[in-house]
C-alpha positions as semicolon CSV with decimal commas, in nm:
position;residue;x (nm);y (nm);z (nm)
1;X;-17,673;18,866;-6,561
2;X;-17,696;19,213;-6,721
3;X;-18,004;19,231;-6,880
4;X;-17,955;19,512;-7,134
5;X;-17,720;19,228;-7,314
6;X;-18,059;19,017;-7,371
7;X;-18,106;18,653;-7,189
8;X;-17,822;18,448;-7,078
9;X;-17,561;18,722;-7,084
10;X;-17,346;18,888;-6,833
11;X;-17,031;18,753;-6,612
12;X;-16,910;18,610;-6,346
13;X;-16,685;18,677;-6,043
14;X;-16,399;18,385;-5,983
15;X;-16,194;18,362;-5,650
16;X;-15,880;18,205;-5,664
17;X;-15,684;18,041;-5,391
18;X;-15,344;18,155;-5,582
19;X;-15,250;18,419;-5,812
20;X;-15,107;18,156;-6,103
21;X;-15,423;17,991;-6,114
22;X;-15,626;18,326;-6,168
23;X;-15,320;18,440;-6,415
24;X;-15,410;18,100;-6,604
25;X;-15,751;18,143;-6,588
26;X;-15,724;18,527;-6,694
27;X;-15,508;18,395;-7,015
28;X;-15,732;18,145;-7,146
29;X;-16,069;18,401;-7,153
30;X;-15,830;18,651;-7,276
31;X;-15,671;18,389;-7,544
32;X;-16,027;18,346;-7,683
33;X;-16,109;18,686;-7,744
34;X;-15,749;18,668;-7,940
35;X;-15,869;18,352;-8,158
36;X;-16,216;18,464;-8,204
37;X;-16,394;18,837;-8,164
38;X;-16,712;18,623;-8,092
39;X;-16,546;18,467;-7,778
40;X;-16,419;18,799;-7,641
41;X;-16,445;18,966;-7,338
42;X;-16,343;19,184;-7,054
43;X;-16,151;19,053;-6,783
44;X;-16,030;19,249;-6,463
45;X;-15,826;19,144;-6,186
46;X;-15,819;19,221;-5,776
47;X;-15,653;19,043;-5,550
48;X;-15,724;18,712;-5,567
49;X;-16,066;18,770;-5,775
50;X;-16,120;18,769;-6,166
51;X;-16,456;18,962;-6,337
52;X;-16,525;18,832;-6,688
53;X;-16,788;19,005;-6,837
54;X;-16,969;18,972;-7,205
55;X;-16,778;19,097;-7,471
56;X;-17,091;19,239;-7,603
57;X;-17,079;19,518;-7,311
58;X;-16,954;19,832;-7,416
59;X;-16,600;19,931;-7,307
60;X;-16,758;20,252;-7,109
61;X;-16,962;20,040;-6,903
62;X;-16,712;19,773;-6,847
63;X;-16,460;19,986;-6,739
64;X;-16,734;20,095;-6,456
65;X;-16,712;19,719;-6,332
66;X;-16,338;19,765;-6,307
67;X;-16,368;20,065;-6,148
68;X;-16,610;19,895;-5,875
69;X;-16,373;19,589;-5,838
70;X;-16,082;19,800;-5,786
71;X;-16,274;19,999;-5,510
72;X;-16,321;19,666;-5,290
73;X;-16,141;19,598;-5,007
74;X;-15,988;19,254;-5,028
């Protein structure tokens, strides 16, 4: 949750046991932000771990996410 995007928004960390399924799963949040800007939003990868957040989050404070997830060790 990130409550400055109101109730019932935020993200979600995924762990994958191989890198096609995350690719796959990376594609189809990514594809709906394509088809529809209400169904968009920011993806990052690491490793074997995917971060979808709310589109709704600004792309400052998204990219501070990535920059988190890319500072883990895994």
């Amino acid at each position: 949750m990130i409550p400055s995007l109101g109730e019932d928004s935020g993200g979600r960390v995924l762990s994958f046991e191989t890198p096609e399924d995350r690719d796959k799963t990376k594609e189809y949040y990514d594809s709906l932000g394509r088809e529809s800007a209400m169904f968009y939003s920011h993806t990052f990868v690491k490793g074997n771990l995917l971060v979808q957040i709310n589109g709704e989050l600004s792309d400052d404070r998204a990219a501070a996410y990535d920059a988190a997830l890319q500072r883990l060790d895994c």
